[in-house]
N, C-alpha and C positions, 0 to 999 in steps of 0.2 A: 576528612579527605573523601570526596567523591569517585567513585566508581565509574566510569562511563561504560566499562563492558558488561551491566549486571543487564538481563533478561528482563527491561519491562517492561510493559505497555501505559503510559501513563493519563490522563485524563487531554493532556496540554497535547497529545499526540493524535487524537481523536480529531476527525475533520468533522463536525460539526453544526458549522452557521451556514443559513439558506442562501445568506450574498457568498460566502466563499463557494460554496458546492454550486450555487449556480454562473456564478465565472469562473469555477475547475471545467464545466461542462461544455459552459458558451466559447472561451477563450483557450482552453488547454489544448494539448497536442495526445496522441494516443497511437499505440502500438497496440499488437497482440503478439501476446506471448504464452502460447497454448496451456492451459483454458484460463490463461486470464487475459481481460482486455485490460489496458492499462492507460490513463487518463490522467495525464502532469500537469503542471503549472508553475512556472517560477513563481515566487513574492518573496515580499518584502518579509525577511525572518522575525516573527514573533513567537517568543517561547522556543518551544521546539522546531530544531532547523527542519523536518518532514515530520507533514499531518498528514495522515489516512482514513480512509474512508472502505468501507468494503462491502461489496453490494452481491446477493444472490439472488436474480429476477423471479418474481412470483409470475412469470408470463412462462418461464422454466421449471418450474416445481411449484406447484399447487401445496403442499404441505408447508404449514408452517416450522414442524420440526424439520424439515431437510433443509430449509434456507438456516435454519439457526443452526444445525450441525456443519454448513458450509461454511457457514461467517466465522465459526468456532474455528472451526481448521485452517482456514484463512488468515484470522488473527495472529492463531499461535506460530502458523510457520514466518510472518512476516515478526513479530515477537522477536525468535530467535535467531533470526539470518538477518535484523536490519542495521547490524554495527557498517560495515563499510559502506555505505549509504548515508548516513548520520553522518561518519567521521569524515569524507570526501564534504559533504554538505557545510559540517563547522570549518574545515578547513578554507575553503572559498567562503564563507561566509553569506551563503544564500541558505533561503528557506522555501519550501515546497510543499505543495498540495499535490494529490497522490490517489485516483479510486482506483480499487483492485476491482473488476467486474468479471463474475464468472461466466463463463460462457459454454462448458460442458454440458451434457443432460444429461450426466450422472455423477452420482458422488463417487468420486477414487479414497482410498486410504491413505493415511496422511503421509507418509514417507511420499506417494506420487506429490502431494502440496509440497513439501517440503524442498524437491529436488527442482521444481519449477516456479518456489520462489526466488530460490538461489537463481537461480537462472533469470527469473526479472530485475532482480537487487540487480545481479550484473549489466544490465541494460542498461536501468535508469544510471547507475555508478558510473556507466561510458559518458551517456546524456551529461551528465551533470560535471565529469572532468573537459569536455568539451565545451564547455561555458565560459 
């Protein structure tokens, strides 16, 4: 019996391939929802009904370990708040491309992540029951 509520990130949820990320870019639709910018895309569902991508600009932070400790913290909060998001998505049976692009110039603590993913999940969740 499968779980759908367990906390993971899986490989299949990774947005990945250079045709999908470059018509998430060319083709997608995007909001900002402080500090993330946010870059969607309906498709056709393969695998996972939402793949992500999560971007920290090196044109932003010149260190390598800041961008990596922002992806980290990016990941983890999208990790644990992306059940209703998913489960609206299986529900309508659509699948989505998704970049999280940070846009602050500086790193917050993660509870700040945490409380402003909830806060995009809820976005895209409106986006996506309006379809």
């Amino acid at each position: 019996m499968e779980n759908n509520n367990r906390n993971t990130f899986r490989k299949a949820e990774h947005l990945c391939l250079k045709n999908d990320l470059d018509a998430l870019f060319a083709d997608g639709k995007s909001f900002v929802c402080f500090p993330f910018r946010i870059t969607y895309r309906f498709v056709e569902k393969d695998g996972a009904p939402a793949k992500i991508v999560v971007i920290a600009q090196k044109k932003r932070f010149k260190r390598a370990y800041q961008r990596v400790e922002l992806r980290r913290l990016m990941r983890e909060s999208y990790r644990v708040n992306k059940h209703p998001l998913v489960q609206t998505l299986m529900e309508k049976n659509l699948g989505m491309h998704i970049a999280f692009i940070y846009v602050d110039q500086k790193i917050e603590p993660y509870a700040f992540f945490d409380k402003k993913m909830k806060l995009a999940i809820t976005k895209l969740n409106a986006i996506v029951a309006e379809k």
